[in-house]
N, CA, C and O atoms as a GROMACS GRO file, in nm:
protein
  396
    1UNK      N    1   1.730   0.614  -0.674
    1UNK     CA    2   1.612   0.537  -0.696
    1UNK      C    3   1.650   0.418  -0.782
    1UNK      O    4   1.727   0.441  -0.875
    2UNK      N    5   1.614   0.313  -0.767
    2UNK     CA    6   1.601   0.173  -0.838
    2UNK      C    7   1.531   0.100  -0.805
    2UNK      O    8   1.487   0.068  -0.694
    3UNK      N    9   1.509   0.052  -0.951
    3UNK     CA   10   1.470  -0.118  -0.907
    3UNK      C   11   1.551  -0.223  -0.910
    3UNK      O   12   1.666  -0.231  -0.952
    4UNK      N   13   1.475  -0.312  -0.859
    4UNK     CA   14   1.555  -0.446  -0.750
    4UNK      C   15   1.526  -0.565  -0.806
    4UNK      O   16   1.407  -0.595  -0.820
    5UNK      N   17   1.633  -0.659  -0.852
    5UNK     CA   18   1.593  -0.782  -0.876
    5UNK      C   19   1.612  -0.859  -0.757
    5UNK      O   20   1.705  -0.823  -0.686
    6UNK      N   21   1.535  -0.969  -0.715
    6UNK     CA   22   1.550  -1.065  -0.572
    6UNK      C   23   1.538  -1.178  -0.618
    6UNK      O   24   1.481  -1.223  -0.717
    7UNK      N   25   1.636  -1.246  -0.487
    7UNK     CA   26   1.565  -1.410  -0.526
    7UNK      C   27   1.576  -1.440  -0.333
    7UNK      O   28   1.663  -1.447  -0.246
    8UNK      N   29   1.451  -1.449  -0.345
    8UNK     CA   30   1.411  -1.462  -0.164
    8UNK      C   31   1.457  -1.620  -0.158
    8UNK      O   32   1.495  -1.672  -0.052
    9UNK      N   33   1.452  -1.670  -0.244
    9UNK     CA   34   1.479  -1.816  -0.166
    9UNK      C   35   1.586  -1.849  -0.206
    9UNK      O   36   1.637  -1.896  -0.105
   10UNK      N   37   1.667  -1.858  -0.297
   10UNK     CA   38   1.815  -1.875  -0.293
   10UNK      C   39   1.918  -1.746  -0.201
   10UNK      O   40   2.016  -1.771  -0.131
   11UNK      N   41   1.870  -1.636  -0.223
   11UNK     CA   42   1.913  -1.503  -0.175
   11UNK      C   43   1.989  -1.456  -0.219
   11UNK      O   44   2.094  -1.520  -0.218
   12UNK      N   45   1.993  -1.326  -0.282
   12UNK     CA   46   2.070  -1.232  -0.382
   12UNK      C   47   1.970  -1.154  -0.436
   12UNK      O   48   1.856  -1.192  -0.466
   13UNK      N   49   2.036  -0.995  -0.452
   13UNK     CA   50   1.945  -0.867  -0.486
   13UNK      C   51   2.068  -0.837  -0.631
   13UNK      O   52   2.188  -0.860  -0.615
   14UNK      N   53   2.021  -0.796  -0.739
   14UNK     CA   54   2.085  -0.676  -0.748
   14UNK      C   55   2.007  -0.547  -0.778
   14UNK      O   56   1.886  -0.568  -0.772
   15UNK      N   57   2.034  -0.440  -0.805
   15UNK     CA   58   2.017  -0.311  -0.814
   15UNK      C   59   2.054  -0.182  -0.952
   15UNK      O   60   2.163  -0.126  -0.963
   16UNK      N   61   1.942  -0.162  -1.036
   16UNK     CA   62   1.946  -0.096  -1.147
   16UNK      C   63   1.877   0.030  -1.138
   16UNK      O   64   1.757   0.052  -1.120
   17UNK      N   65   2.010   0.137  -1.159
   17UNK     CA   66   1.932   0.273  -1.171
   17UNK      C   67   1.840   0.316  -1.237
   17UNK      O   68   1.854   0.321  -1.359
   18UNK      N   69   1.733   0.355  -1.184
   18UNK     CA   70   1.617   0.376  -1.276
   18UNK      C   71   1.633   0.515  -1.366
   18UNK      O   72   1.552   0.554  -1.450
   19UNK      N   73   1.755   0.580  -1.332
   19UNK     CA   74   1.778   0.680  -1.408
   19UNK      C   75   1.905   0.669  -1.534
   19UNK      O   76   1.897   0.743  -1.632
   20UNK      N   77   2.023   0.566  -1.519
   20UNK     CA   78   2.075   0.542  -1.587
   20UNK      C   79   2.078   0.410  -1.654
   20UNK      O   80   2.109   0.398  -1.772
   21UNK      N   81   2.043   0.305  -1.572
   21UNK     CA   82   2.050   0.128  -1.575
   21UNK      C   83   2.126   0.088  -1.556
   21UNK      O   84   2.135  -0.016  -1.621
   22UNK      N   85   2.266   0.121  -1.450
   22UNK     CA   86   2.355   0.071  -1.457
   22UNK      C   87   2.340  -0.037  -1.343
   22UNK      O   88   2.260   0.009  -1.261
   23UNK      N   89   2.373  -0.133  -1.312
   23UNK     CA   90   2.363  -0.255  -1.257
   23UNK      C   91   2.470  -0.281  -1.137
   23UNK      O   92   2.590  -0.279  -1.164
   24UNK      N   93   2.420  -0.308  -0.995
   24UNK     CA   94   2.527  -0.350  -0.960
   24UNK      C   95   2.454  -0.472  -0.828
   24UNK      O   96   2.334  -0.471  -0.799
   25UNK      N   97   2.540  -0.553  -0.775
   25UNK     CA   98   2.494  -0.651  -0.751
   25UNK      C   99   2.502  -0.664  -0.584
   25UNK      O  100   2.597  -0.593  -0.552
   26UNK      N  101   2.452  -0.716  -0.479
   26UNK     CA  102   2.450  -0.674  -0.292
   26UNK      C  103   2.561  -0.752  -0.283
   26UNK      O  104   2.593  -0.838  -0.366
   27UNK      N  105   2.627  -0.722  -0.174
   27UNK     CA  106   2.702  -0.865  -0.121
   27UNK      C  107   2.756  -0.952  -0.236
   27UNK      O  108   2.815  -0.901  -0.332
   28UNK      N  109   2.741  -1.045  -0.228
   28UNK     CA  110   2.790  -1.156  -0.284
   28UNK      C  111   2.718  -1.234  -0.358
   28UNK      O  112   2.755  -1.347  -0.391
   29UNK      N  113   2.578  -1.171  -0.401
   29UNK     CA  114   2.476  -1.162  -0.497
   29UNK      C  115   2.513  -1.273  -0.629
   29UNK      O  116   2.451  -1.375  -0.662
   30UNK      N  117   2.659  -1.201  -0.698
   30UNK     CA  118   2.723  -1.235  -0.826
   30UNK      C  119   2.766  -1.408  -0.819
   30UNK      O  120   2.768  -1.486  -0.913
   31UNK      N  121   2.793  -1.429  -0.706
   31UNK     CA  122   2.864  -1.569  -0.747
   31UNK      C  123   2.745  -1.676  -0.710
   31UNK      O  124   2.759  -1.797  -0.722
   32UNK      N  125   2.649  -1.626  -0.672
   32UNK     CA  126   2.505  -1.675  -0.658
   32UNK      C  127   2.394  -1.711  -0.830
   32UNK      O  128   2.324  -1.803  -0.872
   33UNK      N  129   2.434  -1.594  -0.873
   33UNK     CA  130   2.299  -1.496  -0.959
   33UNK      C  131   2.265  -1.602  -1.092
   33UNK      O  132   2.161  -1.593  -1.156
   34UNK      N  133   2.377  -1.710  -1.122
   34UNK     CA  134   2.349  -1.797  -1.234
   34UNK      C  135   2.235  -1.921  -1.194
   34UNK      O  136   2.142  -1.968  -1.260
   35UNK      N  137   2.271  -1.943  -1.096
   35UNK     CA  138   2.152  -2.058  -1.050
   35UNK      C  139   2.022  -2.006  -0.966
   35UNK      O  140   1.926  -2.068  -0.920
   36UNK      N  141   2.060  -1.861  -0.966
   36UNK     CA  142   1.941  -1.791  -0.906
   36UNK      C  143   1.798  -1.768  -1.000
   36UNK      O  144   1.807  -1.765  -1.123
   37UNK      N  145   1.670  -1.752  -0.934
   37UNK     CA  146   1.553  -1.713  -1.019
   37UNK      C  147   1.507  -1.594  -0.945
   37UNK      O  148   1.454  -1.598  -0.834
   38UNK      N  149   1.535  -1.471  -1.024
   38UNK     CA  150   1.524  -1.342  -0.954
   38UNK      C  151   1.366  -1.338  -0.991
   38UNK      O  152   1.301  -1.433  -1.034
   39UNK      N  153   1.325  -1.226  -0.970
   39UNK     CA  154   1.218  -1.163  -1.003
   39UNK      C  155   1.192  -0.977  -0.941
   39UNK      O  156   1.247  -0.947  -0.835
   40UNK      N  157   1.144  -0.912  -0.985
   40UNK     CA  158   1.154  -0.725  -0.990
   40UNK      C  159   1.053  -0.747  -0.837
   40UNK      O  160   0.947  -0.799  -0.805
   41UNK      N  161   1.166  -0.671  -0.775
   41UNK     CA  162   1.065  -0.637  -0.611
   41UNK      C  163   0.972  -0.512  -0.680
   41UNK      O  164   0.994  -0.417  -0.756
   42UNK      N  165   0.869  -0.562  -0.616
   42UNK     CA  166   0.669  -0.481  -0.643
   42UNK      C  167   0.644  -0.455  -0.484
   42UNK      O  168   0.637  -0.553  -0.409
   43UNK      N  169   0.630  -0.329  -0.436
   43UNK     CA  170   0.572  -0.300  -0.335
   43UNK      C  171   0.392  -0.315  -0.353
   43UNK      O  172   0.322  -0.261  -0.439
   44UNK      N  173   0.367  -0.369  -0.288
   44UNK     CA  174   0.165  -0.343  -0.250
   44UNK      C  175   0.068  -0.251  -0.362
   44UNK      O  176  -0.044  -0.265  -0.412
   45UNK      N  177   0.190  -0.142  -0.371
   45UNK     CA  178   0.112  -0.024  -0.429
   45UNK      C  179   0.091  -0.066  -0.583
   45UNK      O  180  -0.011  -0.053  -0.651
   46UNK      N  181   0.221  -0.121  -0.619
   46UNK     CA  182   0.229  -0.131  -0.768
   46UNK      C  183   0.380  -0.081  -0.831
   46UNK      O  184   0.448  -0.112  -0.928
   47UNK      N  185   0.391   0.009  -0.726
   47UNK     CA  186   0.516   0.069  -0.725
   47UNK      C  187   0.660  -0.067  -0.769
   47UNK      O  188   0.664  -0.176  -0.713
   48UNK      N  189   0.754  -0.026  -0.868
   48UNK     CA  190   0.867  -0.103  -0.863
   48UNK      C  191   1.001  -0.036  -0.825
   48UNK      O  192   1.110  -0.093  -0.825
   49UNK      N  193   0.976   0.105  -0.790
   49UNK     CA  194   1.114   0.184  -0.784
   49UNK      C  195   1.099   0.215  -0.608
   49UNK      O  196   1.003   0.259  -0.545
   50UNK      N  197   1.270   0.160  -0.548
   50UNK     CA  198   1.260   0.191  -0.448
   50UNK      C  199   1.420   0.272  -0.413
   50UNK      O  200   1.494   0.305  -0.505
   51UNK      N  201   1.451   0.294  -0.278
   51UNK     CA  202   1.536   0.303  -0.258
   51UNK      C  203   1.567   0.221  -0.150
   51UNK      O  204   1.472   0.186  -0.079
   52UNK      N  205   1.733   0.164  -0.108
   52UNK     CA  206   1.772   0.041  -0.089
   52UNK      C  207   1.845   0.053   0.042
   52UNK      O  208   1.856   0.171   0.076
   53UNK      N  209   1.895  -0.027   0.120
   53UNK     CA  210   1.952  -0.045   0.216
   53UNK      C  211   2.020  -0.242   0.255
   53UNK      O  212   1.979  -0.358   0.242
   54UNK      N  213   2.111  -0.187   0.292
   54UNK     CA  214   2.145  -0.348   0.320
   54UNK      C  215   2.249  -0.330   0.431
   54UNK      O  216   2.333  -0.244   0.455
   55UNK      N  217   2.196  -0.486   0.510
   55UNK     CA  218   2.224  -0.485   0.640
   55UNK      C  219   2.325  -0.631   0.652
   55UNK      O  220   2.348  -0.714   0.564
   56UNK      N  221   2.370  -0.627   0.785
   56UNK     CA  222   2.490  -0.735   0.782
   56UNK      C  223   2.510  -0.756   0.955
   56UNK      O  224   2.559  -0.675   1.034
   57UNK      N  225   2.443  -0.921   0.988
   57UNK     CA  226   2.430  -0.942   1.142
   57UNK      C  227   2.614  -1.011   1.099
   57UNK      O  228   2.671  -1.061   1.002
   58UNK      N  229   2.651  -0.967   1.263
   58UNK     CA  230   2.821  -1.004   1.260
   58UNK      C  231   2.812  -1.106   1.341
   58UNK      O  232   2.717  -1.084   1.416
   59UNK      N  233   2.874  -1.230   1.371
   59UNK     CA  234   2.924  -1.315   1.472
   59UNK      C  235   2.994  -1.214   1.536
   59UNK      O  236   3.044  -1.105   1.507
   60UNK      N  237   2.978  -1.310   1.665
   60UNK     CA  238   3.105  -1.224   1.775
   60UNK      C  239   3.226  -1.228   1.738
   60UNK      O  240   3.297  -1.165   1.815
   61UNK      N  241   3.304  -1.294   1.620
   61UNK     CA  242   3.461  -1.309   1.584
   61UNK      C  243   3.412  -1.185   1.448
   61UNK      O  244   3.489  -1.242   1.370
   62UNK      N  245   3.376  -1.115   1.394
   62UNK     CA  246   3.320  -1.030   1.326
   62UNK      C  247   3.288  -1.052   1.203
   62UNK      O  248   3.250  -0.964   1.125
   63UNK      N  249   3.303  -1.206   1.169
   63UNK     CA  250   3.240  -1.253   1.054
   63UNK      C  251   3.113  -1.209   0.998
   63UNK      O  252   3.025  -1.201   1.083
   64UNK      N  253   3.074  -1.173   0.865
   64UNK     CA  254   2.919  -1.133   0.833
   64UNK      C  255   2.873  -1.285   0.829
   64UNK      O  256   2.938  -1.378   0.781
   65UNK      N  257   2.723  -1.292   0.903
   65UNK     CA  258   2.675  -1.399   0.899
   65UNK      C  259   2.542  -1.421   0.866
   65UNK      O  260   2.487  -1.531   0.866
   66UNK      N  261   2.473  -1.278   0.828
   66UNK     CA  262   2.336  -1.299   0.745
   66UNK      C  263   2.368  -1.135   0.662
   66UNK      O  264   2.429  -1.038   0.708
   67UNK      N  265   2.311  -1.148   0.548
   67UNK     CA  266   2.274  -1.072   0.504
   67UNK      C  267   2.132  -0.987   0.418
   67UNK      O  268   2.078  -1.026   0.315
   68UNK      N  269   2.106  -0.893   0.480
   68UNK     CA  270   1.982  -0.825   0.452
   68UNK      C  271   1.903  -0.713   0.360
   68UNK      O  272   1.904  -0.592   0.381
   69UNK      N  273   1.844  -0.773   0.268
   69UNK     CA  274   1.824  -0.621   0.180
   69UNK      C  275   1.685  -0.596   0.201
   69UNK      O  276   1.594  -0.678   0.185
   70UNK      N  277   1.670  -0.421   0.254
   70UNK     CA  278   1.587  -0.396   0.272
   70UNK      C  279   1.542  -0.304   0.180
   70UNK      O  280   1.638  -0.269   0.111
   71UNK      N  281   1.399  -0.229   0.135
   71UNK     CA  282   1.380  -0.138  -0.004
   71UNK      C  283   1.217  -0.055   0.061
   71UNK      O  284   1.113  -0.094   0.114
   72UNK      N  285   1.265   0.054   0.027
   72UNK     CA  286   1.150   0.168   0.050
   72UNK      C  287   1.079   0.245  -0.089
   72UNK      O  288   1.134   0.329  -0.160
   73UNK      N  289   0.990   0.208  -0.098
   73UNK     CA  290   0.883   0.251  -0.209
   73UNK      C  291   0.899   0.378  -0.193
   73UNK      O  292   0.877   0.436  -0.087
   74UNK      N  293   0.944   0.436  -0.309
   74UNK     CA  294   0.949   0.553  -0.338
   74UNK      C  295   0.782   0.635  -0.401
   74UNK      O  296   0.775   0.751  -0.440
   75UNK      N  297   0.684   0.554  -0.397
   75UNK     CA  298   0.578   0.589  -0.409
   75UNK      C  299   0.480   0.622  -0.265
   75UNK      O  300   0.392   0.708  -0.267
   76UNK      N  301   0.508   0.550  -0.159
   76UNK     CA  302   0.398   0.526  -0.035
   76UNK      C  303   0.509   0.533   0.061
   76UNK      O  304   0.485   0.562   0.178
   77UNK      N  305   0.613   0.511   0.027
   77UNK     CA  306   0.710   0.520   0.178
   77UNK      C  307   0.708   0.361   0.224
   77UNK      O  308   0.770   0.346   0.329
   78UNK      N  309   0.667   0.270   0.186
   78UNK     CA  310   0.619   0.167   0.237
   78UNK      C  311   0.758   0.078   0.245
   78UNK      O  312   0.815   0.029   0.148
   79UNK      N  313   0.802   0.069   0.389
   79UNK     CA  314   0.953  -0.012   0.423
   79UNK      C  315   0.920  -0.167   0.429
   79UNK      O  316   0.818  -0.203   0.487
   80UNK      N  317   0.991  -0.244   0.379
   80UNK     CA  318   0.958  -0.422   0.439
   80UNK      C  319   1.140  -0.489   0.371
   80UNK      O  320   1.226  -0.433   0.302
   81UNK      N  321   1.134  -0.591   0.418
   81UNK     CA  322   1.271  -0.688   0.390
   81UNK      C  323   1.246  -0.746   0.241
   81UNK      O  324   1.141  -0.808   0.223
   82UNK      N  325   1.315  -0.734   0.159
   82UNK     CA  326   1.222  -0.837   0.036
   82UNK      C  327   1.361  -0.939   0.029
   82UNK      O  328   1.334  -1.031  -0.048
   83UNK      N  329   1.490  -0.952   0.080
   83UNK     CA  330   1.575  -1.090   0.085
   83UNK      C  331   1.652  -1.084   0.191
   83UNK      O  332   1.686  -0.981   0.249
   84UNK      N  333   1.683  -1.193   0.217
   84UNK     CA  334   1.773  -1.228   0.327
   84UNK      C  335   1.880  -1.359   0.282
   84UNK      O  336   1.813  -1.440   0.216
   85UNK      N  337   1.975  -1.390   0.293
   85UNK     CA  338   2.023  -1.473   0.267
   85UNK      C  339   2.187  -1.490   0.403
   85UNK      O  340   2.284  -1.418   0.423
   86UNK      N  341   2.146  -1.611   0.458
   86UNK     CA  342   2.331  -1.671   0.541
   86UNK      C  343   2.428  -1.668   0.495
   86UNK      O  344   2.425  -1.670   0.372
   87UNK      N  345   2.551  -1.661   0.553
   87UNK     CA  346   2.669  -1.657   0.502
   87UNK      C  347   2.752  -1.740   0.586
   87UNK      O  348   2.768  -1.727   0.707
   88UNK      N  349   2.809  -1.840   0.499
   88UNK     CA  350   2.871  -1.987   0.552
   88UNK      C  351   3.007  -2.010   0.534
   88UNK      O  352   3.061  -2.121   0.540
   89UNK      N  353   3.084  -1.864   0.502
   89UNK     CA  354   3.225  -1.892   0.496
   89UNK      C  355   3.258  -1.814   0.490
   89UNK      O  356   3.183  -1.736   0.432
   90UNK      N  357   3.435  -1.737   0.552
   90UNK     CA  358   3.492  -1.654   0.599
   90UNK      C  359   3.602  -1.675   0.491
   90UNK      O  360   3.609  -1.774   0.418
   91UNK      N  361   3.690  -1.563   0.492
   91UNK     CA  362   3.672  -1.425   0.548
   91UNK      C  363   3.584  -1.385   0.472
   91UNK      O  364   3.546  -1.426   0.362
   92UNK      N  365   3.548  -1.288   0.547
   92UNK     CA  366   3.411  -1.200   0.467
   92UNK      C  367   3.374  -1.072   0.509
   92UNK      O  368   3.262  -1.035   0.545
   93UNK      N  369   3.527  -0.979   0.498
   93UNK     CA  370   3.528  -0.855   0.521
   93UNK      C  371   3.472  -0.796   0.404
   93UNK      O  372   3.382  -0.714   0.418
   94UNK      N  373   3.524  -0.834   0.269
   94UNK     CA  374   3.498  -0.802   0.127
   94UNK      C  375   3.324  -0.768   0.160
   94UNK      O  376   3.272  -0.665   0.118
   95UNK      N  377   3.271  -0.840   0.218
   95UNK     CA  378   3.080  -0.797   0.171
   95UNK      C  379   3.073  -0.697   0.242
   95UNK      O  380   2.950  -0.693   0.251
   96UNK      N  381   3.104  -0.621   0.295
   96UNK     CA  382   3.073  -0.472   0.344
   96UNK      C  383   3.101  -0.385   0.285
   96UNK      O  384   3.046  -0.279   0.312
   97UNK      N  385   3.229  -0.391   0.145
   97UNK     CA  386   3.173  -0.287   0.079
   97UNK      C  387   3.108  -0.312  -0.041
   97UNK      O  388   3.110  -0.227  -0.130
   98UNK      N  389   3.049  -0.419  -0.054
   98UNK     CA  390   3.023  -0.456  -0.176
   98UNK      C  391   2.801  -0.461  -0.181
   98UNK      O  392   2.719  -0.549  -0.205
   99UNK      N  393   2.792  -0.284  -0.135
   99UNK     CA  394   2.639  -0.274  -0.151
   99UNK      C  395   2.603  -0.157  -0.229
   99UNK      O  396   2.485  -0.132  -0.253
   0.00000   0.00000   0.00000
């Protein structure tokens, strides 16, 4: 379970255990996160603790070329996208394990 910091319009998540706080950042989040303006993903309910998923569309040469964080309210079940952000330079095997 965690909560999620986002920044939907620059794009970058990171992710803090709501049981310990330890911090870690999606993708390529980090070399983003200084000029970024995050803010705590809030599901509908009120809810801020979710659990997380992140996704990665490939070019046909297998480059990652978008990346997707998705988060499920651990209160209502309630699934939606809260960032998305492109990816404009290769190689970029490194962002697959870095969620």
């Amino acid at each position: 379970m965690f909560f999620v910091l986002v920044d939907d319009v620059e794009g970058g998540a990171e992710r803090v255990c709501a049981g310990c706080g330890g911090r870690a950042f999606l993708a390529d989040s980090e070399e983003f996160w200084e000029d970024a303006d995050p803010g705590e993903a809030c599901c509908p309910c009120g809810s801020e603790e979710f659990e997380t998923a992140v996704a990665f569309s490939l070019a046909d040469d297998g480059l990652v070329r978008w990346v997707t964080v998705g988060l499920q309210c651990r209160k209502d079940g309630a699934a939606g996208v809260y960032a998305d952000w492109k990816i404009d330079y290769g190689p970029t095997d490194h962002l697959l394990t870095m969620v």
